[in-house]
C-alpha positions as CSV (number, residue, x, y, z in Angstrom):
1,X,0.0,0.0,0.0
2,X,2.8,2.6,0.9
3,X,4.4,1.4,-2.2
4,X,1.4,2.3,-4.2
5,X,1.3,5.7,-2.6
6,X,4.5,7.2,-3.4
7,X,4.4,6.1,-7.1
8,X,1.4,8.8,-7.0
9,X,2.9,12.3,-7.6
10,X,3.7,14.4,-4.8
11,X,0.6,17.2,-5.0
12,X,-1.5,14.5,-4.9
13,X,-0.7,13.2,-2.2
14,X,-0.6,15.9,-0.5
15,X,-4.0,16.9,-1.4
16,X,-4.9,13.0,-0.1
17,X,-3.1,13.7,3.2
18,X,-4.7,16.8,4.0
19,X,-8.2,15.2,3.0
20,X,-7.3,12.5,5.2
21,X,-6.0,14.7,7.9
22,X,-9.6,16.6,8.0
23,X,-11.3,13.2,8.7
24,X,-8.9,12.3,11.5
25,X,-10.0,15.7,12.6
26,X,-13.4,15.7,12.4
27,X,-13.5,12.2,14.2
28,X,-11.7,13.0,16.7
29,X,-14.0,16.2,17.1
30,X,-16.9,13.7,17.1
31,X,-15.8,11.8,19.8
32,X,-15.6,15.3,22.2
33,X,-18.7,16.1,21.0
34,X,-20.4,12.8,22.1
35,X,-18.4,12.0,25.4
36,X,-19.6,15.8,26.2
37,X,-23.0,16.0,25.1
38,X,-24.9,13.0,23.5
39,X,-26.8,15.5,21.2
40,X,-27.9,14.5,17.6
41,X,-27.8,17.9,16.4
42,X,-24.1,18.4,17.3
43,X,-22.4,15.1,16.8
44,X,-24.2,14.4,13.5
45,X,-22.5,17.2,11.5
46,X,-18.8,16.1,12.5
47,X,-20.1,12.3,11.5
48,X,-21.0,13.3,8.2
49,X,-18.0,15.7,7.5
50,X,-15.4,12.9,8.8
51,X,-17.2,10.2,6.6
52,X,-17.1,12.7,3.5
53,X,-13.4,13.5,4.0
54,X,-12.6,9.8,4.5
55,X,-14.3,9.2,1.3
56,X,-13.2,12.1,-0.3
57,X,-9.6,10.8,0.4
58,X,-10.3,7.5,-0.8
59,X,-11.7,8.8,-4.2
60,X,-8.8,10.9,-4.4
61,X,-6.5,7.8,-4.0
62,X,-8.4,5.8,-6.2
63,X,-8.3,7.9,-8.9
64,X,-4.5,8.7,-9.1
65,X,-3.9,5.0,-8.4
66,X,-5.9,3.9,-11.3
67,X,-4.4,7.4,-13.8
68,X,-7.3,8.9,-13.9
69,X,-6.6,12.6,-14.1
70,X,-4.2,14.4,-16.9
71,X,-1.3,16.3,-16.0
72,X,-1.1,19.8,-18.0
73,X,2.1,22.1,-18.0
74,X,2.4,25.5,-19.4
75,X,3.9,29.1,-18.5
76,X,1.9,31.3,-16.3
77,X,1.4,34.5,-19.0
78,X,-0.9,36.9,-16.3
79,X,-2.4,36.2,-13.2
80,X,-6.0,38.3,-12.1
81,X,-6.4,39.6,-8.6
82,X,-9.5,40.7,-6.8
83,X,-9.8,44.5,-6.4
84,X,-9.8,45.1,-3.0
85,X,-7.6,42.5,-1.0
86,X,-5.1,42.0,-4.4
87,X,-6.0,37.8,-3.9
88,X,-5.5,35.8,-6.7
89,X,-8.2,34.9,-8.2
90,X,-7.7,33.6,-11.8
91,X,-4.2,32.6,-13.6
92,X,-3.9,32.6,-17.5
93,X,-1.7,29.3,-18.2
94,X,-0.4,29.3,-22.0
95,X,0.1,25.5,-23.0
96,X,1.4,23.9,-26.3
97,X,-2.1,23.3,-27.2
98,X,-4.2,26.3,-26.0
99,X,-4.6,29.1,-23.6
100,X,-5.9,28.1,-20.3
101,X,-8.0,30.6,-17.6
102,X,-7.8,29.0,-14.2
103,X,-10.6,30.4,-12.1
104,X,-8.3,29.5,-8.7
105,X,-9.6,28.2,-5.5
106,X,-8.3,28.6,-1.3
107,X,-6.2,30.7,-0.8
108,X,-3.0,30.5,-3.6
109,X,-0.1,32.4,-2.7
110,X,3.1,33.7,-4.7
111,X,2.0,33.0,-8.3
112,X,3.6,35.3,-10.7
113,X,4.0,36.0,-14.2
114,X,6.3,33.4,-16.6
115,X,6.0,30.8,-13.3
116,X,5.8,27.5,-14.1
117,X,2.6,25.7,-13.6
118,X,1.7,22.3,-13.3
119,X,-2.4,21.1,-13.2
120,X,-3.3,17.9,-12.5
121,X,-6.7,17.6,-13.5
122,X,-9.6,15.0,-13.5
123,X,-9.7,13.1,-17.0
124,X,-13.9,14.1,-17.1
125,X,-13.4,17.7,-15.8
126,X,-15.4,20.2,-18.4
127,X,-13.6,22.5,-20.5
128,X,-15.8,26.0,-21.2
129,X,-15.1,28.1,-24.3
130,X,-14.8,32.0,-23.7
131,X,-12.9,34.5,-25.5
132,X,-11.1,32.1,-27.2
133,X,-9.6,30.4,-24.5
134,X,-10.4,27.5,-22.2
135,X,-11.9,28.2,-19.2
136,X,-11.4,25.3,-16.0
137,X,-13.2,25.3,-12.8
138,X,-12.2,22.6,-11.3
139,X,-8.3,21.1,-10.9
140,X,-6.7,18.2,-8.5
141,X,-3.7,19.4,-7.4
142,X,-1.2,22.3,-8.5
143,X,2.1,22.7,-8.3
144,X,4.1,26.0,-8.6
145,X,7.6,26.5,-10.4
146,X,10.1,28.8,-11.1
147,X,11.1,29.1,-14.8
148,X,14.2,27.0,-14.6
149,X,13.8,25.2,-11.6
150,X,15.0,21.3,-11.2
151,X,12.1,19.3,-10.3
């Protein structure tokens, strides 16, 4: 099993740790709620949200383990902040193929211009046409790297 787990690549798995981290979390939360009070209505939402993360994490596993998400590399060309707080909020990735807007999500720090970005993205995540260029939603993982940095 650990075997299996490195040979998925490293944003992955850190996206599955911290998934699976958040369920250990929320269980453990659950069993303070319960050996305090023995209310439905407060130990019922950190059952369900330690069940989905478990899950969650599982999926996640599942789906690099079986290579079940596509791994796109391009040159960051602009990045879009919000207008009060200066947040990233989307990054315009040119790839071999096309251009690619990245509506970001969390919280993504230190992404500049000509950084190099790798996506690793769901094999049936939707593509949306606008402007001529492709617009993506939803990503995986990303990693972040500067142009001529050794992997």
């Amino acid at each position: 099993m650990f075997k299996k787990f490195t040979r998925i690549p490293e944003p992955l798995q850190k996206q599955i740790l911290i998934r699976f981290g958040l369920g250990v979390l929320f269980l453990i939360l659950l069993i303070a709620v319960v050996t305090i009070d023995f209310d439905i209505y407060l130990w019922l939402p950190c059952a369900a949200m330690a069940v989905f993360m478990f899950v969650a994490a599982i999926a996640l596993y599942r789906r690099a383990e079986t290579g079940g998400y596509v791994v796109v590399t391009g040159i960051c060309s602009a990045v879009e902040v919000t207008p009060v707080r200066k947040r990233a909020k989307a990054l315009i990735l040119k790839t071999d193929e096309c251009t690619l807007k990245i509506m970001l999500r969390g919280r993504v720090r230190k992404i500049t211009a000509g950084s190099e970005i790798t996506l690793y993205i769901a094999n049936n995540t939707l593509l949306h046409e606008h402007n001529g260029s492709q617009m993506l939603y939803n990503y995986l993982a990303m990693e972040k790297m500067r142009l001529g940095e050794v992997k």
